[in-house]
C-alpha positions as CSV (number, residue, x, y, z in Angstrom):
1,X,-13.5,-2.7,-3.2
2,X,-11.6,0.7,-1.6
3,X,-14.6,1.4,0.1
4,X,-16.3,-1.7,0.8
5,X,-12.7,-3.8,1.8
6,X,-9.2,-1.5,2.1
7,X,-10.4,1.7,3.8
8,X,-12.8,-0.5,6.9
9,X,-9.4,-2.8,7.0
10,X,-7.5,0.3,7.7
11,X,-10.5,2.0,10.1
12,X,-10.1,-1.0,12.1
13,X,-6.9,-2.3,12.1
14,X,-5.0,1.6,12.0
15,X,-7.4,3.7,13.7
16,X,-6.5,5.5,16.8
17,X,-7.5,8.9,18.8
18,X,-4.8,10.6,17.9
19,X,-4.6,9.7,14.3
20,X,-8.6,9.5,13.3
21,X,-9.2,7.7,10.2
22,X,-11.3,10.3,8.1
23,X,-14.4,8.7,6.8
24,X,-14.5,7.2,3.2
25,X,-17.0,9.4,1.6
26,X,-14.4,12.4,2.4
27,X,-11.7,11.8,-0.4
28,X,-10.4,13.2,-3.2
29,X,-11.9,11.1,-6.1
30,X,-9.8,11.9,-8.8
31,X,-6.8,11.3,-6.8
32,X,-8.0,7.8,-5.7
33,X,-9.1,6.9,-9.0
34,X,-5.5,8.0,-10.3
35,X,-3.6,5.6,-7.7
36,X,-6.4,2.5,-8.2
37,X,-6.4,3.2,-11.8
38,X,-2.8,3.1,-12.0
39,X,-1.4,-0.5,-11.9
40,X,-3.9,-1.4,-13.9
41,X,-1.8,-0.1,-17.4
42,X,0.3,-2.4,-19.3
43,X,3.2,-0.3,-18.8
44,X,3.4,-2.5,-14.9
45,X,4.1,-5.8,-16.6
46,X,4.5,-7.5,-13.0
47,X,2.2,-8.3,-10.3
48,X,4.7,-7.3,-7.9
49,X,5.4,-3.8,-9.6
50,X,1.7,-3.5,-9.8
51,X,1.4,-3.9,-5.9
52,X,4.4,-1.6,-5.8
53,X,2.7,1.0,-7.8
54,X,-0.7,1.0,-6.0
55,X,1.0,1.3,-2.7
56,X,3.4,4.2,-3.4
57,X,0.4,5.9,-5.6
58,X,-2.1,5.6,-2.4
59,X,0.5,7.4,-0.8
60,X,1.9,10.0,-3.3
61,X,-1.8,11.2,-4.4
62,X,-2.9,11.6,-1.1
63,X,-6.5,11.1,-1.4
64,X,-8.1,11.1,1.9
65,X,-7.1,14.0,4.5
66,X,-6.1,11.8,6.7
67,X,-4.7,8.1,7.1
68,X,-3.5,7.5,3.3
69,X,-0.2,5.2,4.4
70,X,-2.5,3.3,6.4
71,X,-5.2,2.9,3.8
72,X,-2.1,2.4,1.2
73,X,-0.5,-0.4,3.7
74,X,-4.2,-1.9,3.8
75,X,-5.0,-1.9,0.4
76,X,-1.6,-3.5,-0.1
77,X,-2.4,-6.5,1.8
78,X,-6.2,-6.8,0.1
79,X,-4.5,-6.5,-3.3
80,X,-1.8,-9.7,-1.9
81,X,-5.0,-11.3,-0.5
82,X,-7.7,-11.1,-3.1
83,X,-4.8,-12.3,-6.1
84,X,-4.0,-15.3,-3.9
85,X,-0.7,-14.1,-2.4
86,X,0.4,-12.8,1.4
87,X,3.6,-11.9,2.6
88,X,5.5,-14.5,4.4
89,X,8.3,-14.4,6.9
90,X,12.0,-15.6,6.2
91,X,13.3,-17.8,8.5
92,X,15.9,-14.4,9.9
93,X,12.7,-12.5,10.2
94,X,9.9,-11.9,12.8
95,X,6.7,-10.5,11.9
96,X,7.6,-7.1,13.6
97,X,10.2,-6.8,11.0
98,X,7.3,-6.7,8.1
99,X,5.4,-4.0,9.8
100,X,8.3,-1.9,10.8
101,X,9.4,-2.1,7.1
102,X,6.0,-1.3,5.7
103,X,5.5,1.9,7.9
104,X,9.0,3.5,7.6
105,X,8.6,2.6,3.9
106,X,5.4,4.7,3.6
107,X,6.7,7.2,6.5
108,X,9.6,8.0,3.4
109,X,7.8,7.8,0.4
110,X,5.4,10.4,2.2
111,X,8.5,12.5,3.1
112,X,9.9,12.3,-0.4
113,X,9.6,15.6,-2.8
114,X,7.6,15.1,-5.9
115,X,8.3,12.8,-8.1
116,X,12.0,12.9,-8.4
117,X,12.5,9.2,-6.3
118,X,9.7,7.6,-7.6
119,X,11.2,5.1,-9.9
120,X,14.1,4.3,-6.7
121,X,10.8,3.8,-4.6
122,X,9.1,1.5,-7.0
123,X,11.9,-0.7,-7.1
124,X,12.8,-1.1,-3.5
125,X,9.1,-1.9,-3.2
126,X,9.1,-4.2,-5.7
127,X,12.2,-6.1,-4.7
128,X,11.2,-6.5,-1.4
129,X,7.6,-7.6,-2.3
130,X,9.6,-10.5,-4.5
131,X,11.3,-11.8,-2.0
132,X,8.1,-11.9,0.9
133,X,5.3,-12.4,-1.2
134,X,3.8,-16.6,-0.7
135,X,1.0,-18.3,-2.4
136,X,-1.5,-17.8,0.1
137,X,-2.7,-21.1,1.7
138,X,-6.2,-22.5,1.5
């Protein structure tokens, strides 16, 4: 699904000249497996900690060179989509708002040392994923 779905989501929606998005065949495999792998264990009893766990792990293990918050961001929104959930806007919110929050999000968690605010991360992910995530409509 990373290859075939989230990384041509993020080639094409993220893409840009001065930011190239590195092609999918030039990754780090163990790294990707570690951060797809990850929300998969029982210890992530929630979806929305499992969402918050693949997106900070996409991030954090930096698999590709190049373009891992916006493969992380993309993958995000597959893993909403393809478990029948999206991220809707509150009425005091624009759509802007969600996009500015999801790339100064990844911009920090990027920025952060190690893995010393990992578990602060997870939850300000989480809790923010609670209150935007919708049943995706039909």
């Amino acid at each position: 699904m990373m290859e075939k779905m989230c990384h041509p989501i993020a080639v094409n929606l993220y893409d840009s000249m001065a930011e190239p998005m590195p092609k999918f065949t030039d990754h780090e495999g163990a790294l990707l497996d570690s951060a797809l792998k990850n929300p998969q264990q029982s210890y992530y009893p929630t979806f929305t900690r499992k969402a918050a766990v693949l997106y900070y792990g996409l991030i954090k293990n930096h698999p590709f060179k190049n373009g891992n918050k916006r493969t992380a961001t993309a993958s995000l929104l597959v893993f909403l989509f393809i478990n029948n959930f999206w991220l809707g806007v509150p009425d005091n919110e624009f759509e802007r708002d969600i996009d500015d929050y999801l790339v100064n999000l990844a911009q920090k968690v990027a920025r952060s040392e190690g893995s010393s605010g990992r578990d602060k991360f997870l939850a300000e992910i989480e809790t923010w994923l609670s209150e935007h995530i919708v049943v995706a409509k039909k």
